[in-house]
C-alpha positions as CSV (number, residue, x, y, z in Angstrom):
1,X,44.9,-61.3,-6.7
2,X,42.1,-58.9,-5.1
3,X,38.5,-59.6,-5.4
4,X,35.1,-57.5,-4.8
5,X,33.2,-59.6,-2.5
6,X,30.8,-56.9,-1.7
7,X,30.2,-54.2,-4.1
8,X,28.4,-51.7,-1.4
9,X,24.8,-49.6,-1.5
10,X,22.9,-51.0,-4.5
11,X,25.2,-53.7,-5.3
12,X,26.6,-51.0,-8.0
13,X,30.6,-51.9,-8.4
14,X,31.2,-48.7,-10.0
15,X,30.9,-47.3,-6.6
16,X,34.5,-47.4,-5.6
17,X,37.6,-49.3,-7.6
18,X,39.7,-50.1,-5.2
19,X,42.3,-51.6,-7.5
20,X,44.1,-50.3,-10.6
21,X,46.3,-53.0,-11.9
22,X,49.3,-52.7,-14.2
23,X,50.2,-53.8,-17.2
24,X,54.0,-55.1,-16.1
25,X,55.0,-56.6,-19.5
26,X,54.2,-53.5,-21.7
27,X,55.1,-50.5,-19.1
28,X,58.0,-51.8,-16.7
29,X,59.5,-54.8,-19.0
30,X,62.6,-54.8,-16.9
31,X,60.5,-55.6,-14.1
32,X,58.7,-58.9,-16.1
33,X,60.5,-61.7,-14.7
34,X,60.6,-60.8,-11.2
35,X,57.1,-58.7,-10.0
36,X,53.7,-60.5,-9.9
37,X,51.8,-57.4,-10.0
38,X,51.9,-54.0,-8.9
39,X,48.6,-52.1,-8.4
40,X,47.6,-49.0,-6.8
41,X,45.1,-49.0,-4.2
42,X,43.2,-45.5,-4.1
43,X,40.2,-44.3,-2.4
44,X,40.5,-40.6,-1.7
45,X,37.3,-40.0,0.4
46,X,37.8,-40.5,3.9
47,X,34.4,-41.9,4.5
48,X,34.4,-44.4,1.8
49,X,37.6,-45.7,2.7
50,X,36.7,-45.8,6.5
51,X,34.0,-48.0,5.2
52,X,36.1,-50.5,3.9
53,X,37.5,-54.1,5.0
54,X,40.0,-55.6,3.3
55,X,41.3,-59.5,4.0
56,X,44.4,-60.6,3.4
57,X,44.9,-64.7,2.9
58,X,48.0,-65.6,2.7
59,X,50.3,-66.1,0.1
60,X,54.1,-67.1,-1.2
61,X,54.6,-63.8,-2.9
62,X,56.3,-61.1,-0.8
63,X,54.6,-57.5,-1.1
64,X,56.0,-53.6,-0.9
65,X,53.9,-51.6,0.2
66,X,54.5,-47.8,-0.4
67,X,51.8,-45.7,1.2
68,X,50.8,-41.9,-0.3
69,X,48.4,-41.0,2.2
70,X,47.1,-42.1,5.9
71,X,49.0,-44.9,7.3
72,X,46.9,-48.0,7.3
73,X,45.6,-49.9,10.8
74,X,45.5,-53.8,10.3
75,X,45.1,-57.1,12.6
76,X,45.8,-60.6,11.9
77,X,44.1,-63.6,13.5
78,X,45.4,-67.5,13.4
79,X,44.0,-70.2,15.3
80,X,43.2,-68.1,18.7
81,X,45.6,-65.6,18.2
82,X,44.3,-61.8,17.3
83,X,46.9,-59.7,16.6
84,X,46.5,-55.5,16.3
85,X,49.5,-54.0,13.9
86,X,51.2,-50.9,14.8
87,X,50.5,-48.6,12.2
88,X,52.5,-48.6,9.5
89,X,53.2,-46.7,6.0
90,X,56.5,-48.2,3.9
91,X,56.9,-52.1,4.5
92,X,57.8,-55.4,3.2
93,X,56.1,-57.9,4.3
94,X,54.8,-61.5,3.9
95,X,51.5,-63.5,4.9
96,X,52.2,-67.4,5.6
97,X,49.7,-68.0,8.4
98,X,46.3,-66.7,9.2
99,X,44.2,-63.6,8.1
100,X,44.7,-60.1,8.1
101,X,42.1,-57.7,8.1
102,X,42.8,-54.0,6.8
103,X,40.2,-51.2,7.8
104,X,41.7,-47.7,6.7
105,X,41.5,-45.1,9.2
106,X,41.0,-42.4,6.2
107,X,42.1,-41.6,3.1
108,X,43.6,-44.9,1.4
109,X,46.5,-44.2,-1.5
110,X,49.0,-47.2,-1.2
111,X,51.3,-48.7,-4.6
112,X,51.2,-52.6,-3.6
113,X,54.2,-54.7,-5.3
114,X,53.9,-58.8,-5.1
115,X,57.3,-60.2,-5.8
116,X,57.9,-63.8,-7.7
117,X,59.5,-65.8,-4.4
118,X,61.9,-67.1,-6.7
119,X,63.1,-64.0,-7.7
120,X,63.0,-62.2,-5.0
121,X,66.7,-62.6,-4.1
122,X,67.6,-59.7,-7.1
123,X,65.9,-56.9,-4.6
124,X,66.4,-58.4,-1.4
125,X,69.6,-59.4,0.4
126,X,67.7,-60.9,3.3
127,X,65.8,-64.6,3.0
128,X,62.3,-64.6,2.5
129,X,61.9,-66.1,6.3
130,X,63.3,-62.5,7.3
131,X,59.6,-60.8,6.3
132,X,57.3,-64.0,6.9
133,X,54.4,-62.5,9.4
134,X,55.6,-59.8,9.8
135,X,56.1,-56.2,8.9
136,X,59.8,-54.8,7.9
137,X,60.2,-51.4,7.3
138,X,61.6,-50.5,4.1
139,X,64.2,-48.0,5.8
140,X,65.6,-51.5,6.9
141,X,65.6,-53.0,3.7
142,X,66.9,-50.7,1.4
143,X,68.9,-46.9,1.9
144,X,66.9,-44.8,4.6
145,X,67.5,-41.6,2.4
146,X,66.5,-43.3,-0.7
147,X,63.3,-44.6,0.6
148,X,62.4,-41.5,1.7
149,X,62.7,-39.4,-1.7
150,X,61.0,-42.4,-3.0
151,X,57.5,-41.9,0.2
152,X,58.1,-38.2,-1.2
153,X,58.1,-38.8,-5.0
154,X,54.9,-41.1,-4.2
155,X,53.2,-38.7,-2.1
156,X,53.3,-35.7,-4.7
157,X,53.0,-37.6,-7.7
158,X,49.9,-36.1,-9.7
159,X,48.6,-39.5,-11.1
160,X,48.5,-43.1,-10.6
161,X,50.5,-43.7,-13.7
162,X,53.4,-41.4,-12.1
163,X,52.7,-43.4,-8.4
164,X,53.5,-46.5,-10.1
165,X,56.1,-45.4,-12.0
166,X,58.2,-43.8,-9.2
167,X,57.9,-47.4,-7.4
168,X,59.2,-49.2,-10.4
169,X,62.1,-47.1,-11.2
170,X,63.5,-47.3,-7.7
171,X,62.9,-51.0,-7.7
172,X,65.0,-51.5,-11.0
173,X,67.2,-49.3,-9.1
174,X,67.4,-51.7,-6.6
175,X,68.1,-54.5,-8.3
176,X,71.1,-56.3,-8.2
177,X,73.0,-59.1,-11.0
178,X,73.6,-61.5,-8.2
179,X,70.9,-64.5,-7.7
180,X,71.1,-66.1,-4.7
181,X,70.8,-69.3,-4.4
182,X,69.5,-70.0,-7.5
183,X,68.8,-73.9,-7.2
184,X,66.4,-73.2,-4.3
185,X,64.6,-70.5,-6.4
186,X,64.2,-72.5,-9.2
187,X,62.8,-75.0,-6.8
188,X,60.3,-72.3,-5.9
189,X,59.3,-71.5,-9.5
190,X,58.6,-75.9,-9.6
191,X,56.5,-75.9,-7.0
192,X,54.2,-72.7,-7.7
193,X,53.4,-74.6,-11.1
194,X,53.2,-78.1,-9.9
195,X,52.5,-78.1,-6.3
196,X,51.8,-81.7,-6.2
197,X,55.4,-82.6,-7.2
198,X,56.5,-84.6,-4.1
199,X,59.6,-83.3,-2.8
200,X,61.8,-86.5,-3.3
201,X,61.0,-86.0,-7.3
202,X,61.9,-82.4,-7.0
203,X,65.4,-83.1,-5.4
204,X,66.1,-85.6,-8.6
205,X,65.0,-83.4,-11.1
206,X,67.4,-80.8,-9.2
207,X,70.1,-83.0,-8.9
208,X,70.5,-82.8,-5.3
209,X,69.9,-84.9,-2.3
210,X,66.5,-84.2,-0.5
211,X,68.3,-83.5,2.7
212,X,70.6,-80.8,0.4
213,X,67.3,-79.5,-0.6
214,X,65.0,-79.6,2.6
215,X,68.0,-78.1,4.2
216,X,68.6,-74.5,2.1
217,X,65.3,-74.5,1.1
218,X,64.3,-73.8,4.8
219,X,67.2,-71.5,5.1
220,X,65.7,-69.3,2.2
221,X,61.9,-69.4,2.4
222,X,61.6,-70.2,6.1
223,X,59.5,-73.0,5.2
224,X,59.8,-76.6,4.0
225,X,58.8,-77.5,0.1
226,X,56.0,-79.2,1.6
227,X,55.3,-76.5,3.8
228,X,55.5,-74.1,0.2
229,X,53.1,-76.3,-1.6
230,X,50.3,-76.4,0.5
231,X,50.1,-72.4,0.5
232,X,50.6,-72.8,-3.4
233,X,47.6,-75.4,-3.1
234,X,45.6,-73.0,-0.9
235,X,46.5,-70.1,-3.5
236,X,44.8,-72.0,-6.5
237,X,41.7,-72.8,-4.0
238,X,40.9,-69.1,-3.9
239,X,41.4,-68.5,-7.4
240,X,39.4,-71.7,-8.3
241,X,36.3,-70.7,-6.0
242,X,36.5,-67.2,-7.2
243,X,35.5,-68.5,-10.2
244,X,32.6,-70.3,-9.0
245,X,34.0,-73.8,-8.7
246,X,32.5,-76.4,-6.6
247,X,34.7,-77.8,-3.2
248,X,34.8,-81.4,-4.5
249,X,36.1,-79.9,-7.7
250,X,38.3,-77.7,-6.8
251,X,40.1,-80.2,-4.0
252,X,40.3,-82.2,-7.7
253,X,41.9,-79.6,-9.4
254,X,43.9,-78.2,-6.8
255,X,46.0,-81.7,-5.9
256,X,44.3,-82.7,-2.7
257,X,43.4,-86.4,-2.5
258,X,39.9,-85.4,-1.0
259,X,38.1,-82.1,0.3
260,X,39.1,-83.2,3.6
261,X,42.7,-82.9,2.9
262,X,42.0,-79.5,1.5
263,X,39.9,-78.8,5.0
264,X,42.8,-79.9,6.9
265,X,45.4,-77.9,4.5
266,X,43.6,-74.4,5.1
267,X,43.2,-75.4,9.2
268,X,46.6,-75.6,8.9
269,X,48.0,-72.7,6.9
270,X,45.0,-70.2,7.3
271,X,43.8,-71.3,10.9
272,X,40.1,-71.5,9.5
273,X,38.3,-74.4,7.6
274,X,37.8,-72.7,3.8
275,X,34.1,-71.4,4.0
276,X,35.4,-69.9,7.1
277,X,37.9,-68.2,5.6
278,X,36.2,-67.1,2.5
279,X,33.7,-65.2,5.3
280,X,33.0,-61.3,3.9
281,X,34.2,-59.2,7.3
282,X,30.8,-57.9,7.9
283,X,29.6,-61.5,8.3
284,X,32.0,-62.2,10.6
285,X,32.3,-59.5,12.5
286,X,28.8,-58.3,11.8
287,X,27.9,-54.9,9.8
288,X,27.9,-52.9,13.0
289,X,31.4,-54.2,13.6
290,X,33.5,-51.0,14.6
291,X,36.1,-49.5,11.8
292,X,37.8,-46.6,12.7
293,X,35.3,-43.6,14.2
294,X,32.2,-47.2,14.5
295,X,32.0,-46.9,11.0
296,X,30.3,-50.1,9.8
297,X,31.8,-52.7,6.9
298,X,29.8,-51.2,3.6
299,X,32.3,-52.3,0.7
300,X,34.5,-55.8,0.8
301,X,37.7,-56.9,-1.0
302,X,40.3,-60.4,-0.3
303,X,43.6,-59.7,-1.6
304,X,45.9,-63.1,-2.1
């Protein structure tokens, strides 16, 4: 999900769009049961996308990312940890821990792809643990020679429709009829609807030990079940207060016995209490921060 935080100069959201989401189901149904969402992220002027700040919370959906324009510059903070990325322009990649913080360097054109976890397995032959914090080129993923056609299909593509669809086609390209492991991805799919299910439940209604399970479960994600539900948790926080909801109702709502549990949840997972993490950039880093060339923060998104 991505959210305007900050519409910019006069409050006026029709400033910039930053995102242009598709509609999966009616343009790429062979793509329905296994991609989230794909959008396009496109801000041709270089000073409006230098003015820009993007945070990234994180999530149990993998993303591609297939960049048409100047690689993006990124950083990710945990606990007391501040990471600077190298910069990058085709990846994979996953968010468990902490908070990235995108500021483009210039033109922004990037076709972002979130992947159901649990059925992920059908583009990727690697575990999900392979791309957790981390940034995996997609050279190393998929054919080298392939990816680039697709970086130069991308990059001349006339629209956003044609963008998109380039991505799509190579991913149903990519797909494969094998499913791994399909009783640890159909324990996936459990827990992103009922993250409260406690694991020992889950192994029974699986028909498998909870050892079997906490076992290949690891293996695949990287993570325990546990470990899965809390981000799943922390995933419905942000979608509940970006609706408006109050803290005591959304720890409710969200499975947490208490806010405090839901504090100590997003300490854990995000490194920051959640009115922390819900910060806009420029209030954390102040509007003067630096972006590329010291240009300040004037337009904010979160992207989960």
């Amino acid at each position: 999900m991505s959210l305007l935080i900050s519409a910019g100069e006069n409050g006026s959201a029709a400033a910039i769009r930053l995102c242009r989401p598709v509609n999966i189901c009616q343009d790429f149904p062979m793509l329905t049961g296994f991609v989230e969402e794909i959008l396009d992220w496109d801000v041709p002027d270089a000073d409006m996308a230098r003015s820009l700040a993007i945070k990234v919370l994180p999530s149990t959906t993998p993303c591609l990312i297939v960049q048409y324009r100047e690689s993006m510059r990124s950083s990710r903070r945990y606990l007391d940890t501040n990471l600077q990325h190298r910069r990058y322009h085709s990846i994979v990649t996953r968010l468990d821990t902490g908070v990235a913080t995108i500021r483009p360097p210039g033109p922004l054109g990037a076709i972002i792809v979130r992947f159901k976890p649990e059925a992920s397995a059908r583009f990727f032959a690697e575990p999900l643990r392979y791309f957790s914090d981390t940034k995996v080129d997609l050279g190393d993923v998929f054919d080298g020679h392939e990816v680039g056609l697709l970086e130069e299909t991308v990059a001349e593509a006339p629209t956003s429709s044609a963008r998109v669809a380039a991505v799509a086609q190579f991913l149903c390209a990519q797909m494969c009829e094998c499913e791994a492991d399909p009783m640890i991805y159909r324990a996936a799919a459990c827990l992103r609807n009922n993250p409260s299910i406690r694991v020992h439940r889950l192994a029974a209604d699986l028909d498998v030990s909870e050892r079997h399970l906490l076992r290949r479960f690891r293996g695949a994600f990287g993570v325990t079940p546990k470990q899965f539900a809390r981000c799943v948790r922390i995933e419905k926080v942000l979608v509940e207060r970006a609706q408006g909801a109050a803290w005591a109702d959304i720890a409710y709502r969200c499975g947490f016995s208490d806010q405090a549990h839901m504090i100590n949840d997003f300490n854990t997972v995000v490194g920051f209490p959640p009115e922390r993490a819900l910060l806009p950039p420029s209030v954390e880093q102040g509007l003067t921060a630096g972006g590329p060339g010291g240009v300040p923060i004037a337009r904010e998104y979160f992207y989960w």
